[in-house]
C-alpha positions as a Markdown table, in Angstrom:
| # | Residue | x | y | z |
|---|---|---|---|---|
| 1 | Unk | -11.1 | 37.4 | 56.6 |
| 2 | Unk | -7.8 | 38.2 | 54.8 |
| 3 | Unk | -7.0 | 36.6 | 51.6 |
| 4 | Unk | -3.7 | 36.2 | 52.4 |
| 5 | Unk | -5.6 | 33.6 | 55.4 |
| 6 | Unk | -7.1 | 31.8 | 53.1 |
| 7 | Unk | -4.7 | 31.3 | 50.9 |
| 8 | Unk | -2.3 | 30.0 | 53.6 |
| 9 | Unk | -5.1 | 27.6 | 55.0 |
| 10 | Unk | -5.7 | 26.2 | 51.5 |
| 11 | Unk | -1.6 | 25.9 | 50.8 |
| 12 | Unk | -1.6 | 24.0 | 53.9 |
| 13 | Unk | -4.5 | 22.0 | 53.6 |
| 14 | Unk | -3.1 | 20.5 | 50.5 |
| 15 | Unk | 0.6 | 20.0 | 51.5 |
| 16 | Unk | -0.9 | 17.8 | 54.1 |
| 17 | Unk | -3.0 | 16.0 | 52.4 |
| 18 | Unk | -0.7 | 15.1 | 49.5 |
| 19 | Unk | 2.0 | 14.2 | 52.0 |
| 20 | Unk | -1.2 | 11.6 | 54.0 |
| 21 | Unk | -1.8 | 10.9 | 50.7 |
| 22 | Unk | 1.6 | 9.5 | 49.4 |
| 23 | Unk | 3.6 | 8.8 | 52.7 |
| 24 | Unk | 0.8 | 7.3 | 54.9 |
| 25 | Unk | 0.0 | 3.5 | 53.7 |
| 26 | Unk | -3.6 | 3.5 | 53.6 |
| 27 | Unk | -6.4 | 1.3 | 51.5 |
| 28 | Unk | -7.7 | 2.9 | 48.7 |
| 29 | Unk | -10.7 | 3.3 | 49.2 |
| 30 | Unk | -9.9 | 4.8 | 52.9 |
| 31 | Unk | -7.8 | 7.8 | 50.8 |
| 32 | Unk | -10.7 | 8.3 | 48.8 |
| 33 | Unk | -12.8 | 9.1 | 51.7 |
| 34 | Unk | -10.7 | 11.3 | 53.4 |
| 35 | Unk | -9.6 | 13.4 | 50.5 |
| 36 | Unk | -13.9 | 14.1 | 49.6 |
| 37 | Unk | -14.0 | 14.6 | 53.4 |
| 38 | Unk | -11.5 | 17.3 | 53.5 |
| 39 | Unk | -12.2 | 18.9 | 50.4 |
| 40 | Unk | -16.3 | 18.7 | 51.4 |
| 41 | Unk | -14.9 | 20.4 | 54.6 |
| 42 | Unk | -12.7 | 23.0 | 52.7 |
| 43 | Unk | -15.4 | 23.7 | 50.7 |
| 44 | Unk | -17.7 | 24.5 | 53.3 |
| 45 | Unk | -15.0 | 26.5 | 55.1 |
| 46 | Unk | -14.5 | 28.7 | 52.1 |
| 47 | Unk | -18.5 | 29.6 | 51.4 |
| 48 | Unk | -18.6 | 30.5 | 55.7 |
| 49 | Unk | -15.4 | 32.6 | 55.0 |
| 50 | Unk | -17.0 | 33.8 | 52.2 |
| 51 | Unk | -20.3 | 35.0 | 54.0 |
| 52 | Unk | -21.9 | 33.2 | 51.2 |
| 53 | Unk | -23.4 | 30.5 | 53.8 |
| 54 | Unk | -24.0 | 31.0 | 57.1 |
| 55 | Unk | -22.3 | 28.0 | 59.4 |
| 56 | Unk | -21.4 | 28.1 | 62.5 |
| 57 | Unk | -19.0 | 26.4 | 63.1 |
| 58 | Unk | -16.7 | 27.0 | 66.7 |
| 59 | Unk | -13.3 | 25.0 | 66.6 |
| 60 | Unk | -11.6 | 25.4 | 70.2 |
């Protein structure tokens, strides 16, 4: 996978995320949860891009 893709997917990622994050009225503890569940997703993303982990994951 090209760096230049994962850079782009993590740019993204975040813009989105601080924009749910400041313009989207939400409890607390609801932002908390989402924000661990995309980073835990990211995360696990970036070690299957990686080829450290092997996941497989199909989005369609």
């Amino acid at each position: 996978m090209p760096i230049i893709t994962v850079i782009v997917v993590l740019v993204v990622v975040g813009l989105v995320l601080y924009l749910v994050n400041n313009y989207i009225p939400m409890a607390r503890p609801v932002k908390t949860v989402l924000n661990v569940v995309v980073v835990l997703m990211l995360c696990l993303w970036l070690l299957n891009a990686f080829g450290i982990v092997n996941i497989p994951i199909r989005l369609r």
